[in-house]
C-alpha positions as CSV (number, residue, x, y, z in Angstrom):
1,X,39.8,49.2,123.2
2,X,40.2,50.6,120.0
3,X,40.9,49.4,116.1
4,X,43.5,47.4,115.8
5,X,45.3,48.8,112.9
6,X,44.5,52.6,111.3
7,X,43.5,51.2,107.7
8,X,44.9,53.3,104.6
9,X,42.2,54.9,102.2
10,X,41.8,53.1,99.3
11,X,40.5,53.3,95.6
12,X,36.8,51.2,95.2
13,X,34.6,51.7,92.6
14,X,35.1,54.1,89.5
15,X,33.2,55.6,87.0
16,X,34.6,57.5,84.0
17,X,33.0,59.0,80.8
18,X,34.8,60.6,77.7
19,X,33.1,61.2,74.2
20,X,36.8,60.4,72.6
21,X,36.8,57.5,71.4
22,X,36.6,55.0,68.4
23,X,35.7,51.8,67.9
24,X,37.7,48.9,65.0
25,X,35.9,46.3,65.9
26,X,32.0,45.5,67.4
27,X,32.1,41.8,67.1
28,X,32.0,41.9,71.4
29,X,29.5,44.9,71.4
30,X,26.3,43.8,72.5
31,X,24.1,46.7,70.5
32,X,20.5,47.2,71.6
33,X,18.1,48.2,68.7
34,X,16.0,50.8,68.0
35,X,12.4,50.8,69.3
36,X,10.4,52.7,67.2
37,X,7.8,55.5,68.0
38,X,4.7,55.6,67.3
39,X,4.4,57.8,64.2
40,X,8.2,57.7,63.7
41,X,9.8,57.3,60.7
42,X,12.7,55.5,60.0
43,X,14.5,58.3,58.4
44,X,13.6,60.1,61.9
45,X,14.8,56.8,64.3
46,X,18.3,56.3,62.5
47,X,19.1,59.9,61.7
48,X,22.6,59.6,63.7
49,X,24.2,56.3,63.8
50,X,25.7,55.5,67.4
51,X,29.0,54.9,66.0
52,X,30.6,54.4,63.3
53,X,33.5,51.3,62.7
54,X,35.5,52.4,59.8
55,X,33.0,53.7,57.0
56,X,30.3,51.5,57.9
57,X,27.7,53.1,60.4
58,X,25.9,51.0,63.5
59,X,22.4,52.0,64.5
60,X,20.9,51.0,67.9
61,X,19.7,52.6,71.4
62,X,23.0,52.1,72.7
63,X,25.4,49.0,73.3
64,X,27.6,47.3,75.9
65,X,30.4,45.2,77.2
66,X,30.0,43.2,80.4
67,X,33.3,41.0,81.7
68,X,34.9,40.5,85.3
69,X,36.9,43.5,85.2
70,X,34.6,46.3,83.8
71,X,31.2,47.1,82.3
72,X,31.4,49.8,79.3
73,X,28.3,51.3,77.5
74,X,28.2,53.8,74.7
75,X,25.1,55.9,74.3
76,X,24.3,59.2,71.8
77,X,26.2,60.9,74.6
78,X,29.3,58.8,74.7
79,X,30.8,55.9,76.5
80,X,30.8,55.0,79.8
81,X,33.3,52.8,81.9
82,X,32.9,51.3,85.6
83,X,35.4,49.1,87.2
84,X,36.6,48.3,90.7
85,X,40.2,48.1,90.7
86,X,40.2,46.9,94.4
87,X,38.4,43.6,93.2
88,X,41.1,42.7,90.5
89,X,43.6,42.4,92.6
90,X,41.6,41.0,95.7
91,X,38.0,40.1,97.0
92,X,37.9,42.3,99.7
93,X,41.3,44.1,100.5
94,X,41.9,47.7,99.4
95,X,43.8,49.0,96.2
96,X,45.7,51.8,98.3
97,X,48.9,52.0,96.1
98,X,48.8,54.7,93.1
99,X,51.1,52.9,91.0
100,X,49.6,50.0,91.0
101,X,46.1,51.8,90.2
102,X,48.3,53.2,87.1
103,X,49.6,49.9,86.0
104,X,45.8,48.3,86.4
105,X,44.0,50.7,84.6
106,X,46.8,50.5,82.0
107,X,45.8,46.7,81.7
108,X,42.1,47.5,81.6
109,X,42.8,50.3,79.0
110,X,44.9,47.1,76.9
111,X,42.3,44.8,77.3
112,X,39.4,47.3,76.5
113,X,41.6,47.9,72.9
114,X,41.7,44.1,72.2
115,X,37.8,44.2,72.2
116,X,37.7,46.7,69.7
117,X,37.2,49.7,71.6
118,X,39.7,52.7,72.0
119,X,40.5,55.1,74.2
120,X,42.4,56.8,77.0
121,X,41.2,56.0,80.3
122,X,43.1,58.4,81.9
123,X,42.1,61.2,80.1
124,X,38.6,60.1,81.1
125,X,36.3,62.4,83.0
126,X,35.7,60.6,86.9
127,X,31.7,60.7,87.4
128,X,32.0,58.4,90.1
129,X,34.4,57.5,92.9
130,X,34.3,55.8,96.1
131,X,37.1,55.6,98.7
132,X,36.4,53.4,101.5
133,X,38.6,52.3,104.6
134,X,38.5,48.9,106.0
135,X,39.3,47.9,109.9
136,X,39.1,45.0,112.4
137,X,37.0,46.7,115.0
138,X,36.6,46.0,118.9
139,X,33.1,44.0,118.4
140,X,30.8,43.1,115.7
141,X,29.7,45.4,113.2
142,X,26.2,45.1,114.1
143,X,27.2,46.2,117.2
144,X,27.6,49.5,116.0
145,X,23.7,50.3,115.4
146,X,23.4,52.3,118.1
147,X,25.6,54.6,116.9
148,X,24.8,54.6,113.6
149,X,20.8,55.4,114.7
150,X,22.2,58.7,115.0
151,X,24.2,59.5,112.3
152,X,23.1,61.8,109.0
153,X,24.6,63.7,106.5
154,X,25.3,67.3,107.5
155,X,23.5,70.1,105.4
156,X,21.4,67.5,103.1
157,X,17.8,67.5,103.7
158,X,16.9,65.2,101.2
159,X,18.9,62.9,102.6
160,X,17.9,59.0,103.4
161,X,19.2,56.5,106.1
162,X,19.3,52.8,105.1
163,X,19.7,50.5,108.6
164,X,19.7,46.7,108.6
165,X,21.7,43.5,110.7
166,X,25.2,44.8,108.9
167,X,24.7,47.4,106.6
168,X,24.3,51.1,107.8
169,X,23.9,54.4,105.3
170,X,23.3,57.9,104.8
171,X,22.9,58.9,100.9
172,X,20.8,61.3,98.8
173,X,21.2,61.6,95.0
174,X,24.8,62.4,94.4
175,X,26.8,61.2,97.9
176,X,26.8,58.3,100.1
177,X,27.9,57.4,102.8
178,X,27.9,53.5,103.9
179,X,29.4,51.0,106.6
180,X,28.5,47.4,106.3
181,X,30.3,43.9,106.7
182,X,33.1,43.4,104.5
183,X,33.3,39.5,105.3
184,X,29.1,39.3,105.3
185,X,28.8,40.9,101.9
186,X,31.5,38.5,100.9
187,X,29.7,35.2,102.3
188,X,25.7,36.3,103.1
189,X,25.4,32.8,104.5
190,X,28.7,33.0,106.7
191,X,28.6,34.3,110.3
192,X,28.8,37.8,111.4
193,X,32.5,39.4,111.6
194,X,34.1,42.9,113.1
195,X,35.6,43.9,109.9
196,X,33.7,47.1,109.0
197,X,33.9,49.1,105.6
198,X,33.4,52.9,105.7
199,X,32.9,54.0,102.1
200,X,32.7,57.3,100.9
201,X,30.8,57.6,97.2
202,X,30.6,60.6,95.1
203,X,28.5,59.5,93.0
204,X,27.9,62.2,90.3
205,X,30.4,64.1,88.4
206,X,29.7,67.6,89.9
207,X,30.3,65.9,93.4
208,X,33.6,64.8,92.6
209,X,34.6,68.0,91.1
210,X,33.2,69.7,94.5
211,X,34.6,67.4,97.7
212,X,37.3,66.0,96.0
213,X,38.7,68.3,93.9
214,X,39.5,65.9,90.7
215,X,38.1,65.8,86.9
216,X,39.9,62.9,85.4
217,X,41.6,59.5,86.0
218,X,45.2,61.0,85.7
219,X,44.6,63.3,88.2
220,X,43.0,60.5,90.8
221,X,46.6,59.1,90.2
222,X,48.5,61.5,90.8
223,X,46.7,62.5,93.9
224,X,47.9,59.3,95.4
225,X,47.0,57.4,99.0
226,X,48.0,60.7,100.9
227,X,45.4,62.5,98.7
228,X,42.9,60.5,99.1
229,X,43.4,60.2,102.9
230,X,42.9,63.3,103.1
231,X,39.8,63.8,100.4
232,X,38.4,60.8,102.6
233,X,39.2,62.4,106.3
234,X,37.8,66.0,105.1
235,X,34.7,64.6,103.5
236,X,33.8,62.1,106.6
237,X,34.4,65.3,109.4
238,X,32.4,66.9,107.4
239,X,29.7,65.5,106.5
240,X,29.0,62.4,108.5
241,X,30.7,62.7,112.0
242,X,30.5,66.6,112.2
243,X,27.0,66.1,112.4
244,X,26.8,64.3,115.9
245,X,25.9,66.2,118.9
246,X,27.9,66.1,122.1
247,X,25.4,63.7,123.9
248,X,23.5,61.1,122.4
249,X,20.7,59.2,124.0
250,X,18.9,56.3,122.7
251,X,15.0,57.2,122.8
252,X,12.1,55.2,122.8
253,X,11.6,55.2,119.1
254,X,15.0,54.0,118.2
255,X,14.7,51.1,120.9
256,X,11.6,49.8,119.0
257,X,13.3,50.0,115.6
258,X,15.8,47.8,116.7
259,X,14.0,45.7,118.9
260,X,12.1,44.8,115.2
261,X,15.3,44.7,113.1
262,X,16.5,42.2,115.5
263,X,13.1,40.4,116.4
264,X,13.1,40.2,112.3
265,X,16.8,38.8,112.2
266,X,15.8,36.0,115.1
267,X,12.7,35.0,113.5
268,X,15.3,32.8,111.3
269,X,16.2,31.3,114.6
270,X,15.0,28.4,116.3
271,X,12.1,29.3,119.1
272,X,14.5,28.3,122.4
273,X,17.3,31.4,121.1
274,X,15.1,34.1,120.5
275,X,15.8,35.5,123.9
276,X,19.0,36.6,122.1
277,X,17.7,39.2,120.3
278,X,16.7,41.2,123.0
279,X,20.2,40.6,124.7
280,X,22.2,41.7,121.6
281,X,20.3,45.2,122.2
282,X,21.6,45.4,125.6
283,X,24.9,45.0,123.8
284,X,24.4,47.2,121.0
285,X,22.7,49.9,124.0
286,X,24.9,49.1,126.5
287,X,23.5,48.3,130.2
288,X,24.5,52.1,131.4
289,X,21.9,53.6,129.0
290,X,19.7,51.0,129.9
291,X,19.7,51.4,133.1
292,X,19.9,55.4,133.4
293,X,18.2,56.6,130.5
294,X,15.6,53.9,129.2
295,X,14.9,51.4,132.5
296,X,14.5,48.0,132.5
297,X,10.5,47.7,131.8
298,X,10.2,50.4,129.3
299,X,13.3,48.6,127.4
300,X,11.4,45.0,127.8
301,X,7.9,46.6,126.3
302,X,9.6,48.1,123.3
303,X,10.2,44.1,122.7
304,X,6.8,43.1,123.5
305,X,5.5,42.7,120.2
306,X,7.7,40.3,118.8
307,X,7.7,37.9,121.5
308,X,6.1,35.8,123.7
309,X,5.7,36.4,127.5
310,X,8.0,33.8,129.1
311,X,10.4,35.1,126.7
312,X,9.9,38.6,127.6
313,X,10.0,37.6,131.5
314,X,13.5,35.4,131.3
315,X,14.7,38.6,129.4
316,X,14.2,40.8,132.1
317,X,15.5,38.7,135.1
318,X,18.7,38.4,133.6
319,X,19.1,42.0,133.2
320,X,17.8,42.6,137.0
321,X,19.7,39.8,138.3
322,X,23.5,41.0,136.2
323,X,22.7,44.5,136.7
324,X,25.9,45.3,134.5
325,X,25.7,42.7,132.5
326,X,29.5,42.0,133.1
327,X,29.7,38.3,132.8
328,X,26.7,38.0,130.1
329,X,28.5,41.1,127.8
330,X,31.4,42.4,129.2
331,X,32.1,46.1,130.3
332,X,29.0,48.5,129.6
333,X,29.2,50.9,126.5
334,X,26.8,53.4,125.2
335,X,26.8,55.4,122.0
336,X,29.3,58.2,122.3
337,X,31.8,55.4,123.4
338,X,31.4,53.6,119.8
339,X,31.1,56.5,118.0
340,X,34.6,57.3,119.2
341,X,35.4,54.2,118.1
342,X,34.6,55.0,114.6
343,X,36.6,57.9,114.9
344,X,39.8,56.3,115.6
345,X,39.8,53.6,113.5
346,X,39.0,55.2,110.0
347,X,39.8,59.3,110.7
348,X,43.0,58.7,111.4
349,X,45.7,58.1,108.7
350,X,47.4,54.7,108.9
């Protein structure tokens, strides 16, 4: 079974920059003074003013504007403006349409102007973007660990992996790529769901220009949802999925990672349910690999240290008395099969 729906790529979070602009009126600015030097005079501290409002000249470190729909801050080197157009229109669902990024932006560009501060978002330079995909996937997110153990970003060696319960990434200083919980992230408290975010970030401006091809708002528009399908699809074979080998196996030192992420994730359980930890690694494993490539007692040690023996011992006469696991978890699966998974639901156009 596969995603139930091919999810559109959608616009996330942006970040523009311009040094064109003006300001009428800082009554909403929020300037942060000058701290001055040791040995600095004040000739020397205020010898360019960080904007001017008319004829009259503001001093200060730099200033911002915080509200629900974007942050702006203006430094020596010019203004700054992040906003997720997604969010505007709805707490977790996807802005996919191109118009209707035009017409919110537009808005944002309106309401910036009533604050006092002018100028022309889409002229602005794009020094951030993320497009992410959504979907409704076979089984939990956290189910998908296993296959996300294995995943890194092709050709960056200074690359980092983030793993928890519901969030996966692979990022270094100008790209990420994440997968987490949409409905988790929305409600931390709430229970665990199988709708999974796949995000792509460019996170700095020479990034954007490289894998996406785009400079400024205008043209982000004008690329529209088949555009940034495509930006999406290209960048994800690329970089993320290009990178897995033909066969994965789960070895030993992966099994004990998880064994403490999950060990860590029951110890906010009651004592009788901890045995569930170990069983949601068979899921995540699946029983084949398991059985074939781990075995039953080396997949109970890697647990041993997080808990106790009566635990450990129910653990593994379940697995020996289901061998597949069949009625406990359903049909076997292993990491290739939920890799594939991936695959269909977010490289495919919807």
């Amino acid at each position: 079974m596969i995603a139930t729906s091919k999810p559109p790529a959608g616009i996330d979070k942006l970040m523009l920059t311009t040094t064109e602009f003006s300001i009428s009126d800082d009554l909403m600015l929020n300037v942060k003074p000058f701290v001055k030097l040791a040995g600095q005079s004040e000739a020397e501290r205020d010898a360019q003013p960080l904007f001017k409002v008319g004829r009259r000249e503001v001093y200060g470190e730099g200033a911002f504007i915080n509200n629900e729909h974007f942050n702006v801050s203006i430094n020596r080197f010019g203004m700054q403006f992040i906003c997720n157009p997604s969010k505007i229109l709805h707490p977790y669902e996807l802005l996919s349409d191109a118009g209707e990024l035009s017409r919110i932006m537009c808005n944002l560009e309106n309401e910036l102007s009533n604050l006092g501060v002018h100028a022309s978002l889409a002229s602005m330079n794009v020094a951030r973007i993320d497009i992410a995909k959504q979907a409704y996937m076979p089984r939990l997110v956290s189910n998908y660990a296993a296959a996300f153990e294995h995943m890194k970003l092709k050709g960056s060696r200074s690359a980092k992996v983030m793993h928890n319960l519901e969030t996966f990434g692979m990022f270094n200083n100008s790209v990420q790529a994440c997968f987490y919980d949409k409905l988790k992230e929305q409600n931390p408290k709430g229970m665990p769901s199988n709708l999974m975010r796949a995000e792509m970030r460019l996170m700095k401006r020479p990034a954007v220009k490289n894998y996406a091809g785009l400079q400024r708002l205008h043209e982000v528009v004008q690329a529209g949802r088949e555009g940034w399908e495509f930006i999406y699809n290209r960048w994800m074979q690329a970089k993320v999925y290009a990178s897995q080998p033909e066969q994965l196996t789960f070895d030993f030192a992966g099994l004990q990672a998880l064994a403490a992420l999950l060990a860590s994730h029951d110890s906010e359980i009651s004592e009788p349910k901890k045995k569930g930890g170990i069983l949601k690694a068979a899921t995540v494993i699946g029983t084949k690999t398991i059985f074939d490539e781990i075995g039953i007692d080396r997949f109970i040690d890697a647990f041993e240290p997080y808990y106790n023996r009566s635990t450990l011992h129910r653990a593994k006469q379940q697995l020996m008395k289901h061998a597949r696991l069949s009625v406990m978890v359903g049909k076997p699966i292993n990491t290739l099969t939920l890799v594939d998974e991936l695959k269909a639901a977010f490289l495919q156009a919807a």
